[in-house]
N, C-alpha and C positions, 0 to 999 in steps of 0.2 A: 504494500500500500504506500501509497505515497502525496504526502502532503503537501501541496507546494507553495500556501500562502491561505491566509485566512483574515478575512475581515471584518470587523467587526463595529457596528454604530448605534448608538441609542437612538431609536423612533419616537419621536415627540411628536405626538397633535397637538400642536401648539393654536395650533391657527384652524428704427432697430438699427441698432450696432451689431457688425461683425462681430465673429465669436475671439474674444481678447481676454487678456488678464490685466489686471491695475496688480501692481506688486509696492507699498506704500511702503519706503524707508523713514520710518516715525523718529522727528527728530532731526531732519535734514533738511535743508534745502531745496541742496541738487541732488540726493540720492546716486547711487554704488555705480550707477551706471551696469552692464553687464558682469555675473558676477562666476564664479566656477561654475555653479553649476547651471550656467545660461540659465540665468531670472537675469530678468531687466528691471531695474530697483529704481523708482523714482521718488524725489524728497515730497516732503508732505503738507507744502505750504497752500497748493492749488484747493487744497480739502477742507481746511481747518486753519483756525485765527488765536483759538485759544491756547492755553496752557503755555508752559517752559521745554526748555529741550536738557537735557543731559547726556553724557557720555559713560560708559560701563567700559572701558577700555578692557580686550579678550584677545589672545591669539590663538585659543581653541574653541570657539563658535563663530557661526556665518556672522561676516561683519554686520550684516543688517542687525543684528540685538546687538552691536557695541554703540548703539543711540536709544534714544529712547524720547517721548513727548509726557510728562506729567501734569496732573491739575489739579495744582494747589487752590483754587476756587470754584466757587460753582459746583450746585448739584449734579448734572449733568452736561459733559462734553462730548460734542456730537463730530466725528468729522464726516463731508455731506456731498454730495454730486459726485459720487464715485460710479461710473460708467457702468450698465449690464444690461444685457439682451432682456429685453419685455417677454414675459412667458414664459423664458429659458429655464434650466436648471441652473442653480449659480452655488460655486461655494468658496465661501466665507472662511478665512484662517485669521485668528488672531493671536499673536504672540507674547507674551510677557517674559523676560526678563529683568530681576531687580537687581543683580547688580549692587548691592546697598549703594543706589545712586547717592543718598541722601544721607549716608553718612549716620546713620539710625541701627542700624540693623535689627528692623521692626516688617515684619512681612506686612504690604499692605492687601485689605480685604477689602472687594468691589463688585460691582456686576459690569456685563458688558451686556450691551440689547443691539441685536441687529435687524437691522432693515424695521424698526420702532416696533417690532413684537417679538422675535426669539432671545427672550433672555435668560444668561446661563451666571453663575457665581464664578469671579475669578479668588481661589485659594493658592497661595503661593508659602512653600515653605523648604527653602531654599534663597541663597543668593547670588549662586552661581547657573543653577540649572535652569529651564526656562520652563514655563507652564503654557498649553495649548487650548484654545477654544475652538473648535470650526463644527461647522455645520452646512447642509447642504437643503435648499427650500427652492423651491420655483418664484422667481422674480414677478413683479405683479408691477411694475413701473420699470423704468427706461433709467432710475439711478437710486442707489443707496443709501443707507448711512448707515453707521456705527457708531454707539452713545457707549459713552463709560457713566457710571453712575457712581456717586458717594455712595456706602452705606454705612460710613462713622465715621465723626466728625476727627477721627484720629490718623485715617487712614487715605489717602491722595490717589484717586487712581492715576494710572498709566499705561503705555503700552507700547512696545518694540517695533512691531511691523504688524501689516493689513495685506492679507493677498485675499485677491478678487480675481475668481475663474469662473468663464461662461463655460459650462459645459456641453460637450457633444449632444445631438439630439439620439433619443434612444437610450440613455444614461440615468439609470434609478428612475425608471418609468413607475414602480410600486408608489413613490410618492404624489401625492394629490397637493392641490393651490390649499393652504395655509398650514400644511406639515413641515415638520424640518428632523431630518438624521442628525443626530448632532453626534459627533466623534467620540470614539470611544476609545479602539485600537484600528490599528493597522497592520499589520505584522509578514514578512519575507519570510517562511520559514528555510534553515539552512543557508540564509544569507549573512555576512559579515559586515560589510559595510551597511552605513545609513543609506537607503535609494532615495533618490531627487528626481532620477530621471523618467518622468511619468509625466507624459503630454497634458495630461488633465490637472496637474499641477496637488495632487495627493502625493505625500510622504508614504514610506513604510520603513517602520524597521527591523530590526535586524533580531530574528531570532533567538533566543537565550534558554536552554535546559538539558537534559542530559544525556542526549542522543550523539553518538558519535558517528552513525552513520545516514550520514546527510550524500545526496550527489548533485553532481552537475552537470548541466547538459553540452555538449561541444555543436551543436546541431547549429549552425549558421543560422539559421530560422526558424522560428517555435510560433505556428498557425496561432494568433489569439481572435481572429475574426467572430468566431459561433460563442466566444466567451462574455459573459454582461458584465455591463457597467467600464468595459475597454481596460480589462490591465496591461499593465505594462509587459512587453517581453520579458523585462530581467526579473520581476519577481517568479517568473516561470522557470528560471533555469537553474535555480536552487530549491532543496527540499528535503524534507527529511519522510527517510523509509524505515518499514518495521514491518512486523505484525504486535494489531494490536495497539497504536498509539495513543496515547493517551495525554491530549493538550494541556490538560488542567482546567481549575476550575479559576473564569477570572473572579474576584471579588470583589471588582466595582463594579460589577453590573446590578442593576438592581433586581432586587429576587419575583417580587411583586409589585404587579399594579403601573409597568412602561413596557409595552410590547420594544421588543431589540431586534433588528434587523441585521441576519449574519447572512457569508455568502464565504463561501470557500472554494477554491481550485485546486485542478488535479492536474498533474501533467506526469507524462509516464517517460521518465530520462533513460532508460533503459534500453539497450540494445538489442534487446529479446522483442520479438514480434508476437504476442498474442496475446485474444483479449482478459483484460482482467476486470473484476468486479470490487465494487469499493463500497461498501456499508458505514455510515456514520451515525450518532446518535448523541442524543444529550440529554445529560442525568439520567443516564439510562433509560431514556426512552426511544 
């Protein structure tokens, strides 16, 4: 059996431009310009008027978190007229890095609300690592925003970077107009590095447990066409095999009372021709 990546997002009912991406270097200007891993990073002034800017200086994360935009006033700061296909699927990454910009070392607690109804809690507790929001909802207007909210008067939000992707059509068709996936994981099984390189502009990462036999494919080309939602080739050409695997139990997910939207892929790296059969199950059922 062979497992070659698995996804994983919380389903929330919560609720023309080319298909492009806004990539917001929060806290800049001019923004990174093109970066390793081709993101095209633009500064954040065209968005938004409020708040200060800081610097977290890093040479082990993507420079876009060594900036950052905070707001020291105001209950809510909105940055606004951020470009997206009407109708489309869109998704939404928010990133926080604190950095103890502020010299504090006090994690600050906030909300973040996008598109002025999906809103989720920003908890951060670290000051080196970064914390994730994204989510994925169908656009219902031709522009966005994203609001940071106060939620104590001790606490300042802020935020690193805003990536904005139009998604292909065809893509999380299961979503209906005022739903939103909001991220959960992501996950490469059998991969090592962090992946970036995913046309739809989703992350995955890399693997972690105690399988040692993982493979990889040499295959020039690995067909993803009949596969949903458009992964990438390279999370297909790592994975791990066995009989009998067994992922684990995540424990953020919630137990009860928020349907979770999973999808997993198989790809058979093997240079044996014949068919195999793949059973999967959760909590044993």
């Amino acid at each position: 059996m062979v497992a070659a990546s698995l996804f994983i997002l919380h389903f929330l009912s919560i609720i023309s431009l080319s298909r492009a991406s806004v990539n917001i270097d929060c806290g800049t200007s001019t923004g990174l310009g093109v970066d390793s891993n081709n993101i095209t990073w633009i500064g954040d002034t065209n968005f938004i008027t409020a708040g200060e800017t800081a610097i977290v200086a890093s040479t082990t994360v993507e420079k876009s978190l060594t900036t950052l935009r905070y707001f020291p006033t105001g209950d809510s700061n909105c940055y606004t007229n951020i470009p997206v296909t009407k109708g489309g699927k869109v998704l939404v990454r928010t990133i926080f890095r604190y950095g103890n910009y502020d010299g504090k070392t006090s994690y600050p607690t906030f909300h973040v609300m996008i598109d002025r109804k999906h809103r989720r809690a920003v908890t951060l507790s670290s000051t080196s690592e970064f914390t994730v929001v994204e989510l994925i909802f169908v656009a219902d207007g031709r522009e966005i925003s994203v609001c940071f909210i106060r939620t104590s008067p001790d606490s300042n939000p802020f935020v690193s970077s805003i990536e904005v992707v139009d998604l292909a059509a065809g893509m999380y068709d299961e979503l209906g107009t005022g739903e939103a996936l909001f991220y959960q994981a992501r996950v490469a099984y059998g991969s090592t590095p962090f992946i970036r390189s995913d046309d739809h502009g989703r992350f995955w990462i890399p693997s972690h447990g105690p399988w040692d036999s993982g493979l990889t494919s040499t295959s020039a080309t690995i067909d993803t066409s009949d596969a949903s939602n458009k992964p990438p080739e390279s999370i297909l050409r790592t994975s791990w095999t066995g009989e009998g695997l067994t992922l684990g139990a995540d424990r953020t997910l919630p137990s009860t009372g928020v349907p979770v939207y999973l999808a997993m892929y198989f790809s058979d790296l093997s240079s044996l021709i014949y068919d195999r059969s793949i059973f999967s199950s959760m909590t044993g059922k």
